[in-house]
ZANULUM-794183 format. One line per 3 residues: number of its first residue (from 1); their letters; for each residue x, z, y of C-alpha. Coordinates in nm, 4 decimals. Example, Ala and Ser with C-alpha at 12.3 -4.5 7.8 and 13.67 -1.06 7.14 Angstrom:
2
1 = as = 1.2300 0.7800 -0.4500  1.3670 0.7140 -0.1060
REM end
This chain:
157
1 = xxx = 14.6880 8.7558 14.6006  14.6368 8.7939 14.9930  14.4163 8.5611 15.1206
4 = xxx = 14.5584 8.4583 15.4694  14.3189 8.3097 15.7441  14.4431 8.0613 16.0280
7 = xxx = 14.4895 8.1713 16.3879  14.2790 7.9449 16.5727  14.4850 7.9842 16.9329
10 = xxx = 14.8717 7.8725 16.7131  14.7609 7.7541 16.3550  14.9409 7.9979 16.2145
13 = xxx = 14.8531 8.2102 15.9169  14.7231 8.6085 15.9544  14.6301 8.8213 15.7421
16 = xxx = 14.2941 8.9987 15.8014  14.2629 9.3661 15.8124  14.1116 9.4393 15.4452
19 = xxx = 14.3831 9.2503 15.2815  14.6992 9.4933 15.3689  14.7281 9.8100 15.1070
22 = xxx = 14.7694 10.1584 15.2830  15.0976 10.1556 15.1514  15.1846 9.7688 15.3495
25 = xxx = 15.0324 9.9786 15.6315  15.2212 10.3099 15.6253  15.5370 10.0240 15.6173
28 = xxx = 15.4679 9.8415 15.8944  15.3688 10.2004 16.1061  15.7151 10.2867 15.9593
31 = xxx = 15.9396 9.9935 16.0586  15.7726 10.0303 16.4267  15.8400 10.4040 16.4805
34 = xxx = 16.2281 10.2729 16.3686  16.2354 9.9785 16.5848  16.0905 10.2043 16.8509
37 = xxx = 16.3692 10.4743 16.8470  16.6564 10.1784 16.9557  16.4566 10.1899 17.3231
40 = xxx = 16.3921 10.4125 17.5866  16.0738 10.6251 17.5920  15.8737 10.4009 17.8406
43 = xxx = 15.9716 10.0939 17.6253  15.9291 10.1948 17.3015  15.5161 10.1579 17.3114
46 = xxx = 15.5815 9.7934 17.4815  15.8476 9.6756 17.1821  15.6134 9.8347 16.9006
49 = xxx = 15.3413 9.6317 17.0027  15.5438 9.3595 17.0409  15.6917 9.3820 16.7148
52 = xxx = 15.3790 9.4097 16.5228  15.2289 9.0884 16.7352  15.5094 8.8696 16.5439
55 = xxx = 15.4097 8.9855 16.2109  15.1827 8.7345 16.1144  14.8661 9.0218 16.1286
58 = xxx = 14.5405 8.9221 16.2409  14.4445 9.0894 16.6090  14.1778 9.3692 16.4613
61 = xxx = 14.4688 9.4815 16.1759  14.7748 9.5133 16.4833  14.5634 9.6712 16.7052
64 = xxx = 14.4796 9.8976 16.3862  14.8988 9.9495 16.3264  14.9514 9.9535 16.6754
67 = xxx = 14.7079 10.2598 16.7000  14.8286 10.4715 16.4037  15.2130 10.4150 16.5505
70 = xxx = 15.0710 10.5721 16.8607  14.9261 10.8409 16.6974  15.2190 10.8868 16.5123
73 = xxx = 15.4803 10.8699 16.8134  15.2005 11.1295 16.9872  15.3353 11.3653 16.7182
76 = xxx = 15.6624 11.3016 16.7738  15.7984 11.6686 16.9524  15.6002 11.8847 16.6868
79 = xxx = 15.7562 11.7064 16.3858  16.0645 11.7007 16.5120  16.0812 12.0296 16.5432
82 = xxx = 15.9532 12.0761 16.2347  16.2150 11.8034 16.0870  16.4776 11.9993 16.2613
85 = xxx = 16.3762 12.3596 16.0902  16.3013 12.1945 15.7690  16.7115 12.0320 15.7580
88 = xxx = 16.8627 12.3653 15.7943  17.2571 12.2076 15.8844  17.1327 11.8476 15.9349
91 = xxx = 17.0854 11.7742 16.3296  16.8027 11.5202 16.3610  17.0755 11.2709 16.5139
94 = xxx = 17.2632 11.2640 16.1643  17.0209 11.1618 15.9803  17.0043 10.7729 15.9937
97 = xxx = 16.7562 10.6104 16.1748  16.5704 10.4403 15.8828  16.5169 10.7902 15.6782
100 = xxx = 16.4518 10.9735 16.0246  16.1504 10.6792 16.0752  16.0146 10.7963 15.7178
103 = xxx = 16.0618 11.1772 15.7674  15.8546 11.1340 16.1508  15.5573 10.9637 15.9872
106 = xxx = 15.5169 11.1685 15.6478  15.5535 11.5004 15.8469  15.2811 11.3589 16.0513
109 = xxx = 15.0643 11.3173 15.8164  15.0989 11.6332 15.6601  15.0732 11.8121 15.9723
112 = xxx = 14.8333 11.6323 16.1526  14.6034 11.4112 15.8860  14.4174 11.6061 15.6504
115 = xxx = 14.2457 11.2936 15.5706  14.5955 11.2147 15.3758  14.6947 11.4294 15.0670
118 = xxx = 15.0687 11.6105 15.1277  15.1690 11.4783 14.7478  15.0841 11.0830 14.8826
121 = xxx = 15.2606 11.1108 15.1932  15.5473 11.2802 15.0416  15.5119 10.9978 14.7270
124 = xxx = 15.4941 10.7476 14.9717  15.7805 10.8598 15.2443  16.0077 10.8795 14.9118
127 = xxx = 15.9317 10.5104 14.8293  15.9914 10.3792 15.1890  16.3328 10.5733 15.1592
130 = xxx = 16.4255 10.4292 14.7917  16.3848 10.0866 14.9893  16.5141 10.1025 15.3210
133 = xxx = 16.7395 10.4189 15.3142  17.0943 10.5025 15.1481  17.1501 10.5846 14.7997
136 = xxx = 17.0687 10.9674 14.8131  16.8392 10.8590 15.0920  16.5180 10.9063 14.8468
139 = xxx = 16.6191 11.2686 14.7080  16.7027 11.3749 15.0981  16.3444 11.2704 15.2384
142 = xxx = 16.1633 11.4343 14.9590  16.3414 11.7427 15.0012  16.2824 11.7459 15.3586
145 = xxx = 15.9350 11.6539 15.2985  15.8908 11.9360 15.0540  16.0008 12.1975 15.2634
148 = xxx = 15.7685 12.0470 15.5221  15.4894 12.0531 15.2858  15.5838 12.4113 15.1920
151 = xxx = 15.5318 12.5112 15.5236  15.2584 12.3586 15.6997  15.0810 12.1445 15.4080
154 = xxx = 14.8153 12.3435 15.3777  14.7595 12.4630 15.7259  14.7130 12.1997 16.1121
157 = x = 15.0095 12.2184 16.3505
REM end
């Protein structure tokens, strides 16, 4: 059970950084990198951030999300290209937003965090697909992610 802590400036509950699993936190990093994609490149930091500040986090664990979005979104024209090679016949823009979200962050992880073992972030991108993507979307990330993984899992873009 989480224990939550009150923010003294509203009185409302937070959660403090040690309390959120890596997996909550690959979530959250997820649903920001989707919410992200509805805006405009100069927006999308501003509505990330925003969107995390809502979630009921304490300051130290958003400013923690808001940093590994940023890292994330920093990645974003390597893995899409690699997204792009890896769906031979799917153009990124088919792929629905939610799985597309999923795909960005595990390929970025496997590409660029070697802190971050290929088999979790592929384990882990599946999940987030299973829960937030279409029926098939689970099978389609992981073998996207495998073909990533494949590729570059052993070796830094």
């Amino acid at each position: 059970m989480q224990k939550e802590m009150k923010d003294e400036r509203e009185g409302t509950p937070v959660l403090p950084v040690k309390t959120l699993s890596q997996r909550a936190r690959r979530e959250y990093v997820m649903k920001a990198l989707f919410l992200a994609d509805f805006y405009e490149g100069n927006e999308q930091d501003g509505q990330a951030a925003l969107f995390l500040s809502m979630e009921g986090l304490s300051d130290e664990l958003s400013e923690a999300l808001l940093a590994r979005y940023r890292w994330a979104a920093s990645h974003r024209g390597n893995v899409d290209s690699i997204l792009a090679e890896a769906s031979q016949g799917w153009d990124l823009h088919r792929i629905g937003r939610a799985e597309l979200a999923i795909l960005r962050l595990a390929a970025a992880e496997i590409c660029h965090d070697p802190e971050i073992p290929a088999a979790v972030a592929v384990n882990e991108a599946v999940e987030l697909a299973k829960r937030y993507g279409g029926e098939q979307a689970g099978s389609f990330v992981n073998g996207i992610l495998g073909k990533v993984v494949r590729q570059y899992g052993s070796e830094s873009v």
